[in-house]
TIVEX-623891 format. One record per residue (C-alpha): residue number from 0; residue in one letter; x, y, z. Coordinates in steps of 0.05 Angstrom, whole numbers, plus 5000, padded with zeros to 4 digits. Example, Ala and Ser with C-alpha at 12.3 -4.5 7.8 and 13.67 -1.06 7.14 Angstrom:
<atoms>
- 0	a	5246	4910	5156
- 1	s	5273	4979	5143
</atoms>
This chain:
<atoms>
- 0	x	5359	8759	5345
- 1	x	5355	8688	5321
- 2	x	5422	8662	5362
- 3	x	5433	8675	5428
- 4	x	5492	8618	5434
- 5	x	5554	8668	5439
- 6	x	5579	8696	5498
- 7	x	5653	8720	5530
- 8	x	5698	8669	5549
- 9	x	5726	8716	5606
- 10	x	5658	8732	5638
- 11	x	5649	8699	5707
- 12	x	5577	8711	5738
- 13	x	5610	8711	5815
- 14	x	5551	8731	5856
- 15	x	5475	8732	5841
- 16	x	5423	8777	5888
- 17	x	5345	8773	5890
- 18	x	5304	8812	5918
- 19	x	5233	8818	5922
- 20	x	5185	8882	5934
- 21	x	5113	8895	5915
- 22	x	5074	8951	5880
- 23	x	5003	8969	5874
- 24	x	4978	8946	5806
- 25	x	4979	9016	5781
- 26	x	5053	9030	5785
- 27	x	5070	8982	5720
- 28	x	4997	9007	5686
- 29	x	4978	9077	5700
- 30	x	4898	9097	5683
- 31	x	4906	9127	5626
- 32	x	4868	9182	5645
- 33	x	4926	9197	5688
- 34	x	4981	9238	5661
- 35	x	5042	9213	5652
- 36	x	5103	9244	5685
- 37	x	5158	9208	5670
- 38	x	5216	9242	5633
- 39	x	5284	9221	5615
- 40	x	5344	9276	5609
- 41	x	5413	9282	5581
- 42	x	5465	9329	5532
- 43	x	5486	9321	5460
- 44	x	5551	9330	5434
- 45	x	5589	9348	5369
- 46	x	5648	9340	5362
- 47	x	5660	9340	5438
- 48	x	5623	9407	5441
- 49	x	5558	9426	5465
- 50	x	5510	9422	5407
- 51	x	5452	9471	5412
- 52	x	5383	9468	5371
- 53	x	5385	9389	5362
- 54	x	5321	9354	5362
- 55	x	5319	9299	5403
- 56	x	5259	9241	5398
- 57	x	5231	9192	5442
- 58	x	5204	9128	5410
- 59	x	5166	9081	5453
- 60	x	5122	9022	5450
- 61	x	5071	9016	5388
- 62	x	5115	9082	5353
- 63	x	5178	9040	5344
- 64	x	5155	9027	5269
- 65	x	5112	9089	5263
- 66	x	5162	9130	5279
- 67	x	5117	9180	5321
- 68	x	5148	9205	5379
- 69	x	5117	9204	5439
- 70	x	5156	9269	5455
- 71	x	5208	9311	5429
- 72	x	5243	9373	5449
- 73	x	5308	9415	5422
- 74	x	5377	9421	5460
- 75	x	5393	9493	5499
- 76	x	5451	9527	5492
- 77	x	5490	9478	5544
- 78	x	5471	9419	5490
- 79	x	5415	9392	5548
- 80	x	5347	9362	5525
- 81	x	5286	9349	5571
- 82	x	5236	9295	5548
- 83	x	5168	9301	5595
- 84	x	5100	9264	5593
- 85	x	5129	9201	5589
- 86	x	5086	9141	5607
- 87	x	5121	9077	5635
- 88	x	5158	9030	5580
- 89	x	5214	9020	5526
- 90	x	5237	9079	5492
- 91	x	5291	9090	5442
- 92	x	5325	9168	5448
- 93	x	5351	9184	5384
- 94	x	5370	9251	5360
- 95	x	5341	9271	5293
- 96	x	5404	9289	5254
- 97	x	5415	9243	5190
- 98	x	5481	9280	5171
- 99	x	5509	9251	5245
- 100	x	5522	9189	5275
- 101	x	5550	9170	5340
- 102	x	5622	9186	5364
- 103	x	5638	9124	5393
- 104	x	5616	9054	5389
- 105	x	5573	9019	5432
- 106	x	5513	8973	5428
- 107	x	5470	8995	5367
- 108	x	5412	8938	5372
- 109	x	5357	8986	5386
- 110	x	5280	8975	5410
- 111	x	5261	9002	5334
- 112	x	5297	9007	5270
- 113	x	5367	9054	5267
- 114	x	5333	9103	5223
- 115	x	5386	9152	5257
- 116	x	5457	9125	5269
- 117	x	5454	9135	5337
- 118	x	5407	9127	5392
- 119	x	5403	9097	5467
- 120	x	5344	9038	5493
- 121	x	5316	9057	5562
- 122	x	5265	9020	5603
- 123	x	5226	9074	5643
- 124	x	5182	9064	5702
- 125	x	5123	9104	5729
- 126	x	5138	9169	5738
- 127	x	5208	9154	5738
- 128	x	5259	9220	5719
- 129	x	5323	9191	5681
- 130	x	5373	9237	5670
- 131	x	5443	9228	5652
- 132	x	5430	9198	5576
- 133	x	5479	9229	5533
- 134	x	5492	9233	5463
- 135	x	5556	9246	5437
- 136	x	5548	9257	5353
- 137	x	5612	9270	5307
- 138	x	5596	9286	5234
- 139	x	5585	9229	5182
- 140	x	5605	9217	5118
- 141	x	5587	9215	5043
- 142	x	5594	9159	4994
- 143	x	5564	9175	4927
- 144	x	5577	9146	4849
- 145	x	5542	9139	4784
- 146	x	5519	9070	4769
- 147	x	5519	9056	4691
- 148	x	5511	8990	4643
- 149	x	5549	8964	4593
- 150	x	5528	9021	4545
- 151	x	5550	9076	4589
- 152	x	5472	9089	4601
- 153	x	5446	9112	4672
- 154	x	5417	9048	4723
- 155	x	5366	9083	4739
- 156	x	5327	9066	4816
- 157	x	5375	9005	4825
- 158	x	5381	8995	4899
- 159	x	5459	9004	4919
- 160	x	5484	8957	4977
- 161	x	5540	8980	5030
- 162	x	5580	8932	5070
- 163	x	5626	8951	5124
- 164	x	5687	8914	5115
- 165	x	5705	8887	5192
- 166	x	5762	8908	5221
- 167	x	5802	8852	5253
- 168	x	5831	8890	5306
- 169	x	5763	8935	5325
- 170	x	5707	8887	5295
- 171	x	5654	8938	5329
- 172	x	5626	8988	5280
- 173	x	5564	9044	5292
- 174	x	5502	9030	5256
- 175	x	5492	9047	5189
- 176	x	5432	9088	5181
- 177	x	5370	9066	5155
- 178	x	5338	9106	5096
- 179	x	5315	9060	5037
- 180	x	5309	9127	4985
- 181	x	5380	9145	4995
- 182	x	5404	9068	4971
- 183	x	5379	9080	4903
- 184	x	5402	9109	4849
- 185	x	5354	9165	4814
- 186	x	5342	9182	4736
- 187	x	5420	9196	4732
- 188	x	5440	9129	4760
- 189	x	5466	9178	4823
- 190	x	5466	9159	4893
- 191	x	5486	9186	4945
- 192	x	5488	9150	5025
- 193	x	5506	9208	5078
- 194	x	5507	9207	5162
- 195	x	5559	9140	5148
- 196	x	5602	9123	5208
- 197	x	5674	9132	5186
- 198	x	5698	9048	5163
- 199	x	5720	9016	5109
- 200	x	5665	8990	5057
- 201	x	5650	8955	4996
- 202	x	5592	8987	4951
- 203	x	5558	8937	4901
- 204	x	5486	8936	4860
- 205	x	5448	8879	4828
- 206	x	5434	8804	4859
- 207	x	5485	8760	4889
- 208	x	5457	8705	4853
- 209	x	5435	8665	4794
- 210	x	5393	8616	4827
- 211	x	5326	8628	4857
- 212	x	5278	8694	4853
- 213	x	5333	8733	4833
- 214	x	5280	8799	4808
- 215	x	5217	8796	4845
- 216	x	5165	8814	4779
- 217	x	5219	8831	4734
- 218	x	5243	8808	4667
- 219	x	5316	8828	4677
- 220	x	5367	8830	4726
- 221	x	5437	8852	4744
- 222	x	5485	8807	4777
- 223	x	5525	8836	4828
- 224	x	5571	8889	4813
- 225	x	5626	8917	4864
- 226	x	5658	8984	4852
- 227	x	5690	8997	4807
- 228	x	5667	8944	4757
- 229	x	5685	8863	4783
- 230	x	5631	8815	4802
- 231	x	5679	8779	4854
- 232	x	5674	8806	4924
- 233	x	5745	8793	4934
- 234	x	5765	8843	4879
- 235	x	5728	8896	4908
- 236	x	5753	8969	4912
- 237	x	5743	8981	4986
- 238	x	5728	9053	4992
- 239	x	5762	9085	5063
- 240	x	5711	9131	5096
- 241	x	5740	9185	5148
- 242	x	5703	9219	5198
- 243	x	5669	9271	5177
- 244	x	5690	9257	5099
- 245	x	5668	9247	5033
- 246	x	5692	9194	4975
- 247	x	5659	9214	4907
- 248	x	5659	9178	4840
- 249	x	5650	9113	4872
- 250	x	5627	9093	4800
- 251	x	5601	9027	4788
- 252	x	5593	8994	4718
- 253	x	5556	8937	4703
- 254	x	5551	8877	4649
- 255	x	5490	8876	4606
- 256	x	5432	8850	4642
- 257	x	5418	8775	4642
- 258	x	5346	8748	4633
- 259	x	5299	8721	4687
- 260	x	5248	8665	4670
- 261	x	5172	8660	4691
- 262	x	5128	8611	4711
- 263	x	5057	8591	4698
- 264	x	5006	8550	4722
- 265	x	4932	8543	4739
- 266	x	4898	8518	4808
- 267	x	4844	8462	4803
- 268	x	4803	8434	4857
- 269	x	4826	8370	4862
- 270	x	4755	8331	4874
- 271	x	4712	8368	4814
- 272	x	4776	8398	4771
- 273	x	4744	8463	4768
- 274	x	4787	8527	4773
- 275	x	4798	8564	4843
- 276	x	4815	8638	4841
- 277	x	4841	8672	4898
- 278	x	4878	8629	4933
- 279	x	4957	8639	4952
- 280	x	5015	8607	4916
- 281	x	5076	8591	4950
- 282	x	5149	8578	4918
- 283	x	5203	8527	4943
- 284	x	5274	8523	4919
- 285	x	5306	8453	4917
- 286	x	5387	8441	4922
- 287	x	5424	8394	4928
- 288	x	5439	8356	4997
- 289	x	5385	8394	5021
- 290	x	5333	8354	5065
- 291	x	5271	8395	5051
- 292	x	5251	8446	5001
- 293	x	5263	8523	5037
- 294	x	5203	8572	5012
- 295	x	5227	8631	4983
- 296	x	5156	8657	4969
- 297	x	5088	8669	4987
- 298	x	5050	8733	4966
- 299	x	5019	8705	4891
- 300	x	4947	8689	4892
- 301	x	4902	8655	4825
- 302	x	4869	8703	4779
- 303	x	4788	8691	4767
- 304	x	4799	8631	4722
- 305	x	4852	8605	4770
- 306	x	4909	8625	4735
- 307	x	4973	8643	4766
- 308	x	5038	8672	4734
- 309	x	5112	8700	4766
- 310	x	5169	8730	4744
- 311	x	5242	8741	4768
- 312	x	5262	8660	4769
- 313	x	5342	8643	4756
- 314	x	5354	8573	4729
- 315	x	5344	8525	4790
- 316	x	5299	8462	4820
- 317	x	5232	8491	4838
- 318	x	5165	8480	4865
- 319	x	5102	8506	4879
- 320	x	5042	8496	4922
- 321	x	4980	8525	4950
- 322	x	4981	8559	5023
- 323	x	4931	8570	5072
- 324	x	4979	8625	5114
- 325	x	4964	8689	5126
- 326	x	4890	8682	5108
- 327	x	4902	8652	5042
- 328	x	4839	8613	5048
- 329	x	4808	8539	5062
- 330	x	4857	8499	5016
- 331	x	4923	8468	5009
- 332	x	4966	8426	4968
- 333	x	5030	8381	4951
- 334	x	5079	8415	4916
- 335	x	5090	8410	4839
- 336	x	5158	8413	4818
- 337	x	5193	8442	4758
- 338	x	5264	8455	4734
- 339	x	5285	8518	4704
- 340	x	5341	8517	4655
- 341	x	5338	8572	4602
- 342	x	5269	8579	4576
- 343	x	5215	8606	4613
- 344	x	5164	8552	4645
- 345	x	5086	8534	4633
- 346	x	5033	8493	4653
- 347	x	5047	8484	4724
- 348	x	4983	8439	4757
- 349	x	4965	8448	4835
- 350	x	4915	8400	4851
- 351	x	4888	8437	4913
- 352	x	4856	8394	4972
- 353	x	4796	8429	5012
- 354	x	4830	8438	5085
- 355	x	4813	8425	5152
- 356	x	4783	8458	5207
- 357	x	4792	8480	5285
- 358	x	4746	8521	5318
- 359	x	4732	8531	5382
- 360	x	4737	8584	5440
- 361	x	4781	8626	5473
- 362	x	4769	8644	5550
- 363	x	4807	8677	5603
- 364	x	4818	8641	5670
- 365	x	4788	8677	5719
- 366	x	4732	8724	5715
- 367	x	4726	8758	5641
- 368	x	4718	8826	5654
- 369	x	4699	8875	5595
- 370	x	4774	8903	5584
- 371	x	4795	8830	5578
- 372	x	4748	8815	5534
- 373	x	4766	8867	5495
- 374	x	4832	8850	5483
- 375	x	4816	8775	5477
- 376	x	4788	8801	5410
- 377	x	4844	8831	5392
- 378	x	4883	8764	5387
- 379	x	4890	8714	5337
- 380	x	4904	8640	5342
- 381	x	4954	8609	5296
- 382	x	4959	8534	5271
- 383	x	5032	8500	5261
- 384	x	5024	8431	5230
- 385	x	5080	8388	5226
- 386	x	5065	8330	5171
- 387	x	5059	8251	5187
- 388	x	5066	8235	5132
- 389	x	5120	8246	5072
- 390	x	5099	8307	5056
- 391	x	5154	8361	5056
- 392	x	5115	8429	5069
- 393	x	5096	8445	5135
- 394	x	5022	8473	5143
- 395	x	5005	8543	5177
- 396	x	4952	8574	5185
- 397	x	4907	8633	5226
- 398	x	4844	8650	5244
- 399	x	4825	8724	5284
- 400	x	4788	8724	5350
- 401	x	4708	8743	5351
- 402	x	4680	8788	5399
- 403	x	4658	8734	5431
- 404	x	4715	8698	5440
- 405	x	4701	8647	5373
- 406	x	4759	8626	5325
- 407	x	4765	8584	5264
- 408	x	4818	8562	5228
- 409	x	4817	8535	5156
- 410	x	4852	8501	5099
- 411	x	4897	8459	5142
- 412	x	4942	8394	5132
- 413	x	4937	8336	5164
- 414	x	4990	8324	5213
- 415	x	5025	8349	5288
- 416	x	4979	8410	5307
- 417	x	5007	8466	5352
- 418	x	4970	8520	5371
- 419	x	4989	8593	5390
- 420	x	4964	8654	5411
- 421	x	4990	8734	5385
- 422	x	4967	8796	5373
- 423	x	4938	8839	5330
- 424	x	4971	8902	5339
- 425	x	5023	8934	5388
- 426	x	4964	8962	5442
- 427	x	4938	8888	5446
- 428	x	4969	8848	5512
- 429	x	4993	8772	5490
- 430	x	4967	8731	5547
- 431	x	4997	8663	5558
- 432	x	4964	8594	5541
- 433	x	4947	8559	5610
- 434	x	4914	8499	5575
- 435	x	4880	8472	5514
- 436	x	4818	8429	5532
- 437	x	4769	8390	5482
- 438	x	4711	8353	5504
- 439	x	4729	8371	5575
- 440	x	4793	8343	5572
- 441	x	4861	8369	5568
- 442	x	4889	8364	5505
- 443	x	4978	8369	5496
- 444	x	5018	8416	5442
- 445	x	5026	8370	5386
- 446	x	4961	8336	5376
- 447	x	4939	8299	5317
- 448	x	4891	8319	5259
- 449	x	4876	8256	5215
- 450	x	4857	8274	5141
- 451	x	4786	8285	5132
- 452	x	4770	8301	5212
- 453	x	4769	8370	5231
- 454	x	4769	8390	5295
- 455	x	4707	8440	5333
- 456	x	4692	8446	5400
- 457	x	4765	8467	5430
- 458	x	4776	8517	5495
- 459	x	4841	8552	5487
- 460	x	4844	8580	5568
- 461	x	4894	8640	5577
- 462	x	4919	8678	5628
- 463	x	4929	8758	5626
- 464	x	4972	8762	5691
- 465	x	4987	8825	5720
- 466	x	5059	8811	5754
- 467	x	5122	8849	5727
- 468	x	5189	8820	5732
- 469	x	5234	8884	5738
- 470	x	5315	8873	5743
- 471	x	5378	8901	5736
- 472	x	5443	8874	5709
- 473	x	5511	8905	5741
- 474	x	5581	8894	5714
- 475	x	5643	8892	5762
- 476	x	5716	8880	5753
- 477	x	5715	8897	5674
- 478	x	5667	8932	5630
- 479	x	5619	8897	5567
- 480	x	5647	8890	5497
- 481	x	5614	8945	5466
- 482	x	5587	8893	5412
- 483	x	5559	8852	5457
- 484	x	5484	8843	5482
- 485	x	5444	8826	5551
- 486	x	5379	8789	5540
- 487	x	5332	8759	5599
- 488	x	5282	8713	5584
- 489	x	5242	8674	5635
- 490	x	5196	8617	5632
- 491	x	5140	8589	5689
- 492	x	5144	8525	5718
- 493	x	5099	8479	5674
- 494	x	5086	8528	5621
- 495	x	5109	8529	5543
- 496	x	5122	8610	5526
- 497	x	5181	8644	5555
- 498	x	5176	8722	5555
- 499	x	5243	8761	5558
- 500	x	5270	8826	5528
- 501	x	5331	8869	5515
- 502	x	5373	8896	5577
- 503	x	5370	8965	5565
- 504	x	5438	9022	5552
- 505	x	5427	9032	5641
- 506	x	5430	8957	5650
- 507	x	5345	8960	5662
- 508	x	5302	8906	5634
- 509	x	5231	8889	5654
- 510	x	5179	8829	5636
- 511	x	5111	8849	5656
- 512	x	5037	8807	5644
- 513	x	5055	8754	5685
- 514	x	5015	8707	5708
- 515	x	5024	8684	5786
- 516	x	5069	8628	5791
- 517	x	5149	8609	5809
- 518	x	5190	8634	5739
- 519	x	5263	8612	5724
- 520	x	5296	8676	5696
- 521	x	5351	8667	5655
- 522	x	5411	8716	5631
- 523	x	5447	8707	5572
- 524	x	5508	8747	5547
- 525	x	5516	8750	5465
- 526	x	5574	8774	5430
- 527	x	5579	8766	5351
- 528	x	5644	8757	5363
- 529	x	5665	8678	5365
- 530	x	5684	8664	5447
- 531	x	5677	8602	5486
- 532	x	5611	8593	5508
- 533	x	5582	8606	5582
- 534	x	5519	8574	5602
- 535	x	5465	8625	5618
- 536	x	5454	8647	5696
- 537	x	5395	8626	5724
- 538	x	5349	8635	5785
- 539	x	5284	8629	5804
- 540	x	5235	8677	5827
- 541	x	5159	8680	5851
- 542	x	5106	8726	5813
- 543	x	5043	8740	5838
- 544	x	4993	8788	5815
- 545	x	4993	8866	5825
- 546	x	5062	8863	5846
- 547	x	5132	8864	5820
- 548	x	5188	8819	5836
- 549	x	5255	8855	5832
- 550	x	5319	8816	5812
- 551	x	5385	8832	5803
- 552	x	5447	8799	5774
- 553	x	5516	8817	5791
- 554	x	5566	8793	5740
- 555	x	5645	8796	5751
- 556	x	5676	8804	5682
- 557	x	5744	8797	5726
- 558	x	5793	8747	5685
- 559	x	5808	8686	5727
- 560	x	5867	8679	5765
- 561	x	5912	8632	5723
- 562	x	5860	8623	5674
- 563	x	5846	8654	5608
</atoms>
């Protein structure tokens, strides 16, 4: 979620409990060596009847994108399902029926992607038994068409976009479900979308616009068609979707395709004026009243004689540059810009500038055992430069951790450095960044790099703290907006990351790999819908090592007497 700035007018957060207890170190990790015994327990419905032979999944921690279950079992005749052998964390119960979606609505922002169209988010601790989490399904429905051009030929693997249209007086919908093969149309120009939610929707192929990458690669594009054959969203056909039913010949027919432009250009180094293969190319679009350039795209690199070339480009203000990110290599450069107006576009010159350098260390505070070692090699260190100078492009860059705890980070710009620490992969812990040092001094977020000076000899000290925040968030007087969301986040006295999460469907959340310290936690209540906004609830609570600190926030969604 990128905005968390909306909240319910009506909500009043009336009283606010802490309380604190400890656990041994082992209760929030478990060896692994130990089975788990956690399970989690509930009934699916269709229909309002007891729905026998259903498979229901558990998702949890580094499966979310995988989608391998860290359990599964069918419903008996009663409808029930038991998941066992459940380790602690953040699971997402979903049943495995496509054709279905959920019977009512109710918050759909799940822990992975809504592959299903309906699933619940629960936080489990050690060896904790959940029961209770039901399921109620009702049958979804079908929206399928033929997609032809002009000629009255078959689209053929055009992907076909589906909008609910929002309902004024019940703006909450269920989830779509996520299944990129059934958006696309096959050799017929067919599709067919199934296991909708019943609504009211617009159906439409091709891009939105004229401006920009508008085909990724391709020579030709469609612009964007709604059902049955207008290009003005207004004019759309909305197609009504019942529960459970199915609108065919949702037909859409579009113009003749309109022709994309390409863009070529070589990469020189911009001392000798030789060619440089390999490195990345990045794309800005320019508009007007616009204060800098936005990149639209990153993923080209230079052939062996430093070539470069793109399709997919609608007429528009352009430019292009070369980018260290993501490993693209040691150099960088200002951006070259170019207008596109009908005619496809050549020799495009980057001048590419050798980067700079940090390198240094990262260290644990403490003692370094072996398993933190471990995962300190598991990390990466990123590098955000902010420019000085007039330059419009912002600099980023990345370098993995060695075994031995060594970074290095190339092709930087010169300008406002800030450094940060993630991971490599889901099983990796993110500690937090205690301190950046350099020549035994402490060094502050934002620090310079002049052009020409690299930078060696930096400690980046972390902290892999073992405290859990665990909490629970109870509603009185009134119950959530079903569209709403719950999010905690909190943030340690003198420290730059916040950590935060999700409150789960039970109200649950927890925060864990804390270091010691006193932590403002903060609540926040989101609703998409526009409300006047609350400020977030806060309180502060002490971590410390090996234990958990429990906290609980009471909220009275009560209106206020002689008040809105």
């Amino acid at each position: 979620m990128n905005s968390l700035t909306r909240v319910f007018c009506r909500a009043l957060i009336a009283t606010t409990a802490i309380v604190f207890t400890s656990f041994a170190a082992n209760a929030q990790t478990p060896d692994a060596k130990t089975k788990a015994t956690g399970s989690i327990s509930g009934r699916v419905t269709i229909g309002g009847k007891a729905a026998e032979g259903i498979s229901v999944a558990a998702f949890g921690g580094e499966t979310f994108d995988r989608r391998v279950a860290a359990a599964k079992a069918a419903t008996d005749g009663d409808g029930r399902y038991h998941l066992s052998g459940l380790a602690p964390g953040q699971y997402q119960i979903a049943p495995l029926t496509p054709n279905l979606t959920a019977a009512q609505q109710e918050s759909f922002q799940s822990y992975g992607p809504s592959f299903f169209g309906a699933s619940k988010n629960i936080i489990l601790a050690a060896n904790e038994m959940v029961d209770d989490i039901d399921v109620k399904l009702v049958r979804g429905g079908v929206i399928t068409g033929r997609v032809t051009d002009a000629d009255n030929k078959p689209v053929v693997e055009v992907r076909v976009s589906l909008q609910p249209i929002a309902d004024p007086q019940n703006p909450v919908r269920a989830p779509v479900p996520y299944n990129s093969q059934m958006y696309q149309t096959d050799d017929r120009g067919i599709y067919r979308i199934y296991g909708l939610p019943a609504s009211r929707y617009t159906v439409s192929v091709g891009s939105g616009g004229a401006e920009g990458i508008v085909a990724p690669g391709s020579r030709r594009y469609y612009q964007r068609t709604f059902h049955p054959d207008v290009t003005e969203a207004a004019k759309a056909t909305i197609v009504e979707l019942a529960e459970g039913g199915e609108a065919t010949n949702i037909d859409i027919k579009v113009g003749s395709s309109a022709d994309t432009y390409s863009v070529t250009g070589h990469v020189i180094d911009s001392e000798t004026s030789l060619p440089i293969s390999g490195v990345r190319i990045g794309f800005l679009t320019v508009r007007p009243n616009q204060e800098r350039p936005s990149p639209i795209y990153s993923g080209l690199t230079s052939d062996n004689r430093g070539e470069f070339k793109f399709d997919g480009f609608g007429p528009g203000h352009y430019g292009a540059y070369v980018s260290s990110e993501n490993d693209g290599g040691e150099f960088y450069s200002n951006a070259t810009y170019f207008e596109i107006v009908d005619k496809d576009v050549a020799g495009v010159e980057l001048k590419a500038i050798r980067g700079l350098s940090l390198s240094g260390v990262v260290i644990v505070e403490g003692n370094m055992t072996k398993e933190m070692l471990a995962q300190v090699a598991g990390l990466r260190v990123s590098a955000n430069v902010m420019p000085t100078s007039g330059a419009q492009i912002n600099g980023s860059a990345n370098s993995s951790v060695a075994p031995d705890g060594s970074f290095q980070i190339n092709g930087l710009r010169p300008g406002r450095v800030s450094i940060g620490i993630f991971t490599s992969g889901p099983s990796v812990k993110r500690p937090t960044i205690a301190r950046i040092e350099h020549d035994g001094l402490g060094v502050s977020q934002g620090f310079e790099i002049q052009p020409g000076q690299s930078i060696s000899g930096l400690r980046i000290v972390v902290n892999y703290g073992t405290g859990t925040i665990r909490g629970m968030v109870r509603f009185e007087g009134g119950s959530m907006p079903i569209d709403s969301r719950t999010f905690v986040s909190c943030r340690r006295e003198g420290a730059r990351d916040t950590a935060g999460g999700q409150v789960d469907s039970r109200g649950h959340f927890v925060i864990s790999n804390l270091a010691p310290g006193t932590y403002e936690v903060m609540l926040q209540l989101v609703s998409p819908r526009p409300q006047r906004p609350t400020p977030p609830q806060k309180q502060q609570v002490t971590v410390t090592n090996d234990s958990e600190s429990e906290v609980t926030f009471v909220i009275n969604l009560a209106p206020k007497e002689g008040g809105p």
